[in-house]
ZAVO-134215 format. One record per residue (C-alpha): x, y, z; residue number from 0; residue in three letters. Coordinates in Angstrom, 1 decimal, padded with zeros to 4 digits. Layout:
- X;Y;Z;NUM;ALA
...
// end
This chain:
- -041.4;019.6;035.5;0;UNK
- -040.3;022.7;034.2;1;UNK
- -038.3;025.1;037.3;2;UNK
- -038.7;029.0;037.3;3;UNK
- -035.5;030.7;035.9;4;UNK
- -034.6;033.5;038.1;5;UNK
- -033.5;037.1;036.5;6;UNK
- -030.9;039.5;036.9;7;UNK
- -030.9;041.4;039.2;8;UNK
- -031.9;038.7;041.8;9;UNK
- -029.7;037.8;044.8;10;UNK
- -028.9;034.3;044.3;11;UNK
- -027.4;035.0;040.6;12;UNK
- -024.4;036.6;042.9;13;UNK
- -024.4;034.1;045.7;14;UNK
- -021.3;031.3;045.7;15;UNK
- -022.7;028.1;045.7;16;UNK
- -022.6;025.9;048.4;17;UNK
- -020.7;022.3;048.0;18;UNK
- -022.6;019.5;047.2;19;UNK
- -021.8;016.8;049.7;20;UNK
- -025.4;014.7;049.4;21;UNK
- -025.2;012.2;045.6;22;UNK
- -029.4;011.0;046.8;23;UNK
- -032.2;010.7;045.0;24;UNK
- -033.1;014.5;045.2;25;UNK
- -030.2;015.6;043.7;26;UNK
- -030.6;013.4;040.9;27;UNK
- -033.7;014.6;040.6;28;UNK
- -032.9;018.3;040.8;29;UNK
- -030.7;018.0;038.0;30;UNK
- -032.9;015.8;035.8;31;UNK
- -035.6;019.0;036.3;32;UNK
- -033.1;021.7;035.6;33;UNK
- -032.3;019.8;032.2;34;UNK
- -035.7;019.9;031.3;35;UNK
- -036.1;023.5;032.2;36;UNK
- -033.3;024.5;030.3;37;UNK
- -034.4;022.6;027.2;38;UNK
- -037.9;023.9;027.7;39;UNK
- -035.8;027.6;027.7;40;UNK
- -033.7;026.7;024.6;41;UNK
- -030.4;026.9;026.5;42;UNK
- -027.7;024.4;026.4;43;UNK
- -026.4;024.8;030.1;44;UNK
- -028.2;026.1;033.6;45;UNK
- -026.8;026.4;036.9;46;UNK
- -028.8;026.2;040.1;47;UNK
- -028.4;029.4;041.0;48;UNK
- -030.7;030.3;037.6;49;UNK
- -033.2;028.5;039.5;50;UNK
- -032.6;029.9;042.9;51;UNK
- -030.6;027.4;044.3;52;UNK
- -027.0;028.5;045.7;53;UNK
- -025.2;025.2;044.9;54;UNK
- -022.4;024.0;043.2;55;UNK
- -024.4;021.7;040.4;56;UNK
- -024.6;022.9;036.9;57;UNK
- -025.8;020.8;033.7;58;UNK
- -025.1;020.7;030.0;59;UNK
- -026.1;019.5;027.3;60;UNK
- -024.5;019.5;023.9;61;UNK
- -025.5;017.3;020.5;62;UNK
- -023.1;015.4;018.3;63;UNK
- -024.1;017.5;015.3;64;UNK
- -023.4;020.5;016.7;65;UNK
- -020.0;019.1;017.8;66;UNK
- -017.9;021.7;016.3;67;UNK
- -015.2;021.1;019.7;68;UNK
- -012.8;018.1;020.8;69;UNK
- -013.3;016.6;024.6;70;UNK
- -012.2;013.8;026.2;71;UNK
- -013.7;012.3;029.5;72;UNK
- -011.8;010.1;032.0;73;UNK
- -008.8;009.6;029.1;74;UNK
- -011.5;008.5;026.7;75;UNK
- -013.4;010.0;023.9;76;UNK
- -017.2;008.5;023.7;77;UNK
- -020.3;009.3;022.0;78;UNK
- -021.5;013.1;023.5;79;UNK
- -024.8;010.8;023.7;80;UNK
- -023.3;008.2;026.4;81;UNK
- -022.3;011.3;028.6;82;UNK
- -025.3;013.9;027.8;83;UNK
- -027.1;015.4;029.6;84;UNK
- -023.9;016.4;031.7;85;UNK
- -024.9;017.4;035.5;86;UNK
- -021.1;018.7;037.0;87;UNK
- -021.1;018.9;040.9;88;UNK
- -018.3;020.7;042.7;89;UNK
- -016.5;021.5;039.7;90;UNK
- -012.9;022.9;039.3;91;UNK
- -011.9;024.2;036.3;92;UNK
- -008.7;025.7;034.6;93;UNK
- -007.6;026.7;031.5;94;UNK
- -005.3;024.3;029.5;95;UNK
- -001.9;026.5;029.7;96;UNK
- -001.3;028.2;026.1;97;UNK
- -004.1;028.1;024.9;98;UNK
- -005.7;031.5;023.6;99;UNK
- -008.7;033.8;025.1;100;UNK
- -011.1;033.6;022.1;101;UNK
- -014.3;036.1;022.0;102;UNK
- -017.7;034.9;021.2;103;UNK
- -020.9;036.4;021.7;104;UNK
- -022.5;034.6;024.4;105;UNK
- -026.3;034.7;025.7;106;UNK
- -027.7;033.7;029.1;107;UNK
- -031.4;032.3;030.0;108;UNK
- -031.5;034.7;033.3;109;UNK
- -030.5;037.5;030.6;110;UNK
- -033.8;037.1;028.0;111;UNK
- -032.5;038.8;024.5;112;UNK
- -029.8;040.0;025.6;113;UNK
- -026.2;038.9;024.5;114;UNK
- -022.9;040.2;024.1;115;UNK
- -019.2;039.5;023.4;116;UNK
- -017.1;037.6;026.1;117;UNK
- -013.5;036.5;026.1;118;UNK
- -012.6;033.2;027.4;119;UNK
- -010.1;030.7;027.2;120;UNK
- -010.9;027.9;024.4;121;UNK
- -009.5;025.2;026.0;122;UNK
- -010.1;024.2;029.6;123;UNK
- -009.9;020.6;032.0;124;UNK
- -012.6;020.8;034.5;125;UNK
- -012.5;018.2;037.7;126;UNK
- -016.5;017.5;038.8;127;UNK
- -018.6;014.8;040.9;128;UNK
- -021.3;013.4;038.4;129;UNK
- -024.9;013.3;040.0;130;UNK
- -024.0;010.0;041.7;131;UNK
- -020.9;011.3;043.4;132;UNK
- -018.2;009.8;040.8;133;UNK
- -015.0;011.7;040.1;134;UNK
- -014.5;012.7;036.5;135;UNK
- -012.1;014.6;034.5;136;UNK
- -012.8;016.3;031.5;137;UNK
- -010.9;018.2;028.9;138;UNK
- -012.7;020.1;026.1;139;UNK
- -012.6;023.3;024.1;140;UNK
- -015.0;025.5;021.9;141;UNK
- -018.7;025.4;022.8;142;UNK
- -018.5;022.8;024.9;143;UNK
- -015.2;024.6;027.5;144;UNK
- -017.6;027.9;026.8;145;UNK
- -020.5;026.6;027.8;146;UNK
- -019.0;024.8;031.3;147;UNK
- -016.9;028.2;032.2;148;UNK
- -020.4;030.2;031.5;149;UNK
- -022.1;027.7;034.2;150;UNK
- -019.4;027.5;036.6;151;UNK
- -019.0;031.1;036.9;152;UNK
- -022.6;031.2;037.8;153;UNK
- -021.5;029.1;040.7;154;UNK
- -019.1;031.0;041.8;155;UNK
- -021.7;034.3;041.6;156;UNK
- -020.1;035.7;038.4;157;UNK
- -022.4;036.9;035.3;158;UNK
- -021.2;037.1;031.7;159;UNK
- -022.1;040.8;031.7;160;UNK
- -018.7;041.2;034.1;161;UNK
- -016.7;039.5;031.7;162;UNK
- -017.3;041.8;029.0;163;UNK
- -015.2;044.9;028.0;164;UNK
- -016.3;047.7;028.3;165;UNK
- -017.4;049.0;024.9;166;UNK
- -019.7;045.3;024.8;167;UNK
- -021.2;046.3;028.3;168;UNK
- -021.8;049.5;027.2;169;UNK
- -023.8;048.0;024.2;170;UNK
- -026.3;046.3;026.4;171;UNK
- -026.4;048.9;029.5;172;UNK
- -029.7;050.1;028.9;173;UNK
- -031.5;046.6;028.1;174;UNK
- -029.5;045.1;031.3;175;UNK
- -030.9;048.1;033.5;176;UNK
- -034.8;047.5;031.6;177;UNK
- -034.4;043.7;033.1;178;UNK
- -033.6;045.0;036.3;179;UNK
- -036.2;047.1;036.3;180;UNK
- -038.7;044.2;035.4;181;UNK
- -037.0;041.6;038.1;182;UNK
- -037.4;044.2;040.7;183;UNK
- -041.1;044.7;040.1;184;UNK
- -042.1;041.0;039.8;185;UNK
- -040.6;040.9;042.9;186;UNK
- -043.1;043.3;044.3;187;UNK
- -045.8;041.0;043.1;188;UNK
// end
């Protein structure tokens, strides 16, 4: 079942997300239907705020052949395909020290078409709950550290439009402001 993807400029995008303390059967199945939603979107990461849930649960899902980034999980190195799709509750991330803010141009899927250049550290370790409750620890860089700090600031109320500089804001200004426009008058609906 595919979820509805909220838009900027609506609320919960900005809202912190709210711990997850309950590992059931519904959470489980919340992330198996965000997966599917963001696969039926073409994304490679969603956070439940993108579907109007303020919570601390995010997934993502990279592919072996795209794997152009190193990770290790709990001091080992497995498949992506034993590990994937990856739903992170709670998670805490920081950046590995010395390692180097690298700009790429990201996209979002509650920002349709538009993208733009964001700075980020390449390397990060990132302490989460899986969707059953159990601890991990994870260490990656490239797509893979991109793509958890994109979701995680999502559940912490950031958007990659803040990250930008200002000359990439600027660039997308008026298309951000034409979503806007749109979200508020679906709203009205």
């Amino acid at each position: 079942m595919s979820l509805r993807i909220v838009h900027y400029n609506e609320p919960v995008l900005r809202a912190k997300g709210e711990k997850v303390i309950n590992f059931d059967s519904a959470l489980a199945k919340l992330a198996h239907e965000m997966v599917a939603t963001m696969h039926d979107a073409g994304g490679i990461g969603l956070a439940a705020q993108q579907i109007g849930r303020a919570l601390q649960l995010c997934v993502v899902v990279l592919r072996e052949a795209d794997a152009d980034f190193r990770w290790e999980i709990d001091g080992a190195r497995p498949p992506l395909d034993l590990f994937m799709p990856l739903a992170l509750a709670n998670p805490k991330l920081s950046a590995v020290p010395g390692t180097p803010a690298i700009t790429v141009e990201e996209g979002c899927l509650s920002f349709p078409k538009i993208r733009g250049d964001v700075s980020r550290p390449d390397a990060i370790q990132v302490i989460f709950q899986d969707e059953r409750g159990v601890p991990h620890l994870l260490s990656c860089d490239g797509l893979f550290a991109r793509c958890i700090q994109h979701e995680v600031d999502h559940l912490n109320g950031v958007l990659f439009i803040e990250r930008m500089d200002k000359q990439s804001r600027a660039e997308i200004d008026e298309a951000v402001k034409a979503l806007a426009r749109e979200t508020k008058a679906a709203a009205k609906k």
